[in-house]
N, C-alpha and C positions, 0 to 999 in steps of 0.2 A: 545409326547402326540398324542394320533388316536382320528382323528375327525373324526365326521361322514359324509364328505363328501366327505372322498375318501376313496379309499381300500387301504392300507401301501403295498407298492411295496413288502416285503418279504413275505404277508400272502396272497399275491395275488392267489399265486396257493394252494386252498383248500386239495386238494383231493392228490399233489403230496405231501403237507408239511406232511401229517397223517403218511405216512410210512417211515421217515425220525429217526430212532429212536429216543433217548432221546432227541437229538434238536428240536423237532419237540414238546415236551409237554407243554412249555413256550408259543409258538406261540398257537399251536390250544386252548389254552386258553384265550388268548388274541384276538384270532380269533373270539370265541363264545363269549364273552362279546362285541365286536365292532359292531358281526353283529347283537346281537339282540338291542342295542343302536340305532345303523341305523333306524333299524324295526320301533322302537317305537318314533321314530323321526322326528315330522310334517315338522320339516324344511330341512329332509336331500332331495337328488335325487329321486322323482319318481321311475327312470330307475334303481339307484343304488338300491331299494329296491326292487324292478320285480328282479333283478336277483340272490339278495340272498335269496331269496323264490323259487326260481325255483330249484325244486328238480335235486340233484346230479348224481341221479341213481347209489349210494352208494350200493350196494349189499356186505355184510357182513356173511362168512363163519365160521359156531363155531365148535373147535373142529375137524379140519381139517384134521389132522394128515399130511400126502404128498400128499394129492387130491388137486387141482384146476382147478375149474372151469372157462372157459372165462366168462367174468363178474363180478365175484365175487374175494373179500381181503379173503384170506383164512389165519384164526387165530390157535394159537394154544392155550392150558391152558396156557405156560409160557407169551406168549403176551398176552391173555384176558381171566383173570378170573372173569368170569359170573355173577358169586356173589358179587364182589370189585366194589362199585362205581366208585372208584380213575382211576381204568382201563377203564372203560367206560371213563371218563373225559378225561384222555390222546390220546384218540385216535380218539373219535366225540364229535361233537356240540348235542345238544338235537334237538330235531325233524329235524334230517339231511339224517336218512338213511332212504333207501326206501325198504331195507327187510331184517331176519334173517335168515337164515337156519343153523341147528342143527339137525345131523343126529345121535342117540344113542348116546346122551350125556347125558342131564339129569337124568338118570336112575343111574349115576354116584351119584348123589348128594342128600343130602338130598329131601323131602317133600317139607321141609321151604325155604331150601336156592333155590331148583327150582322157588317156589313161587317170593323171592327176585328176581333172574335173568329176570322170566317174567317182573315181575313192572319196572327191568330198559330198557329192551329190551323196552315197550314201551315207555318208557321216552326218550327214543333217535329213537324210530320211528317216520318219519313224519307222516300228518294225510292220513290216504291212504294206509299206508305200514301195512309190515304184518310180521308173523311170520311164518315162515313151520317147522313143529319141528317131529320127528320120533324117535321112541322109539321101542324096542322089544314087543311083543306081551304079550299081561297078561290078561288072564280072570278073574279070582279072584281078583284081587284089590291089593291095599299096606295091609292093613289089614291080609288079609288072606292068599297071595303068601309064600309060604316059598321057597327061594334060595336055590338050590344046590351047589351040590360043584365046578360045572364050572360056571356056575354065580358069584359067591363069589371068583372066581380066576379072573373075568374080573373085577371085581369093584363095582356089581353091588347093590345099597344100595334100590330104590326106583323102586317099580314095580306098575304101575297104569293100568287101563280100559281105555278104551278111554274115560268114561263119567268121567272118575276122571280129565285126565288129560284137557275135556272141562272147567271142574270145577274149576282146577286152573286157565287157564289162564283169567277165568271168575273173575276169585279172583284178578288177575293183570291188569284188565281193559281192556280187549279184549272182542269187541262186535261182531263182524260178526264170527263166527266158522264154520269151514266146515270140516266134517268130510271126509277125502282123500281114506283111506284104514284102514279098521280094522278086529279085529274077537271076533264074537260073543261067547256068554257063550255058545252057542251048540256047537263050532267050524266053524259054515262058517264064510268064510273070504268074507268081502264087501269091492269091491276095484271101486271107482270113473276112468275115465278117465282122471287123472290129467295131468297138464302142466308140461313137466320136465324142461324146460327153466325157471321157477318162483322159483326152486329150486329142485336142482337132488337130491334125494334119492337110492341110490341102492341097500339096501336091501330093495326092495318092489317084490312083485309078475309080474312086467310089466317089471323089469329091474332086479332083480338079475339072475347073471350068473346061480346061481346051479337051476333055473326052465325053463331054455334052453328046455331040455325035456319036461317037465311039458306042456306048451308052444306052443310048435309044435307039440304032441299028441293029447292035445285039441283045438288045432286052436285057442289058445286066440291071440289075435291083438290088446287088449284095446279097443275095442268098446264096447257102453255100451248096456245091455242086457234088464235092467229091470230099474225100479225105486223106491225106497224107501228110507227112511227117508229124502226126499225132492232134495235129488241128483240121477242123474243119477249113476248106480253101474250095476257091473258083481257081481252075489253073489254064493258061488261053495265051497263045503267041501275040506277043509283045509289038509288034511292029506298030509305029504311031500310035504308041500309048504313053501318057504320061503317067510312071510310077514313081514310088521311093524306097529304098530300104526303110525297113519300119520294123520294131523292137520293141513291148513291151520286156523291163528287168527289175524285179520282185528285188526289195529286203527282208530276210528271213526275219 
């Protein structure tokens, strides 16, 4: 029986038991019910409850494919499907991680079921953490995009604007949005100075290889130019550029 005032010697290491395959699904379950007991527990430790609150610096990669980055658990679809609560449950506690990154994935998926994944993303956000999520470029909408035929050989179901994709994750309870890099219905592209340590992206205009040129012709360096829509941004026509939709989305 797990009392709450102590941590069970095997669940002690959080963070190494998660990637411990199947053995590892019993315990972090057991894990999440002990520690939120603890939590709401007038009679447990003080000290013991400071330290299961004190965030993990859990940084959580979706959709990985062979990328990894220092810092971050880099996931594939077979270990974490986005859409499956069950997946989520096996692998974290609810408000454990301190960020998501998702680089051209969702555009894989439904509308809805993107919607779904939002809501669980921040169900296993702590309060603080965020989401950086990046998607290919769409001016037209889901409504009105029509796929080609190399689109439709990559997968791709769901094509939004950036103000759609604020939309959902405003629909999954994400309160702070900050618009990172996008491109407007004229074609220019408005790309912020973002942090790539809080989540890499590399198909963006700062970091994709194929704008090397692009790049060094126009002396960009990522400093910012100008200001609008309440961020700092470099804003510059589009043509033969490689960008993305990019989204940081705050849990309050």
């Amino acid at each position: 029986m797990i009392t709450t005032t102590r941590l069970p010697r095997e669940l002690l290491d959080r963070v190494a038991l998660q990637w411990n395959g199947n053995k590892s699904i019993l315990g972090i379950q057991v894990f999440c019910k002990w520690r939120q007991k603890v939590i709401s527990d007038p009679k447990a430790s003080a000290s013991l409850k400071k330290q299961l609150k004190v965030p993990r610096n859990i940084y959580i990669y979706i959709g990985a494919s062979r990328k990894k980055y220092f810092g971050w658990e880099s996931f594939e679809y077979k270990d974490l499907d986005i859409t499956k609560p069950e997946d989520f449950r096996r692998w974290f506690c609810p408000e454990s991680i301190g960020a998501f990154l998702s680089e051209h994935t969702v555009e894989h998926i439904s509308y809805e079921n993107m919607i779904r994944s939002f809501q669980l993303m921040h169900k296993y956000l702590m309060h603080g953490g965020y989401i950086r999520t990046a998607l290919p470029v769409y001016t037209l909408g889901r409504k009105k995009h029509i796929f080609n035929s190399l689109e439709k050989a990559y997968g791709h179901i769901n094509a939004l604007t950036v103000d759609e994709l604020i939309e959902a994750l405003k629909i999954a309870g994400f309160f702070d949005i900050r618009k990172l890099e996008y491109m407007d219905a004229k074609g220019f592209i408005h790309t912020a100075d973002w942090d790539q340590c809080k989540g890499m992206i590399d198909r963006s205009v700062k970091y994709d290889y194929r704008n090397q040129l692009w790049r060094r012709n126009n002396r960009y360096n990522g400093l910012n130019l100008s200001r609008t829509d309440g961020i700092a941004q470099n804003i510059f026509k589009g043509k033969n550029i490689t960008a993305s939709t990019i989204v940081d989305a705050y849990k309050q």
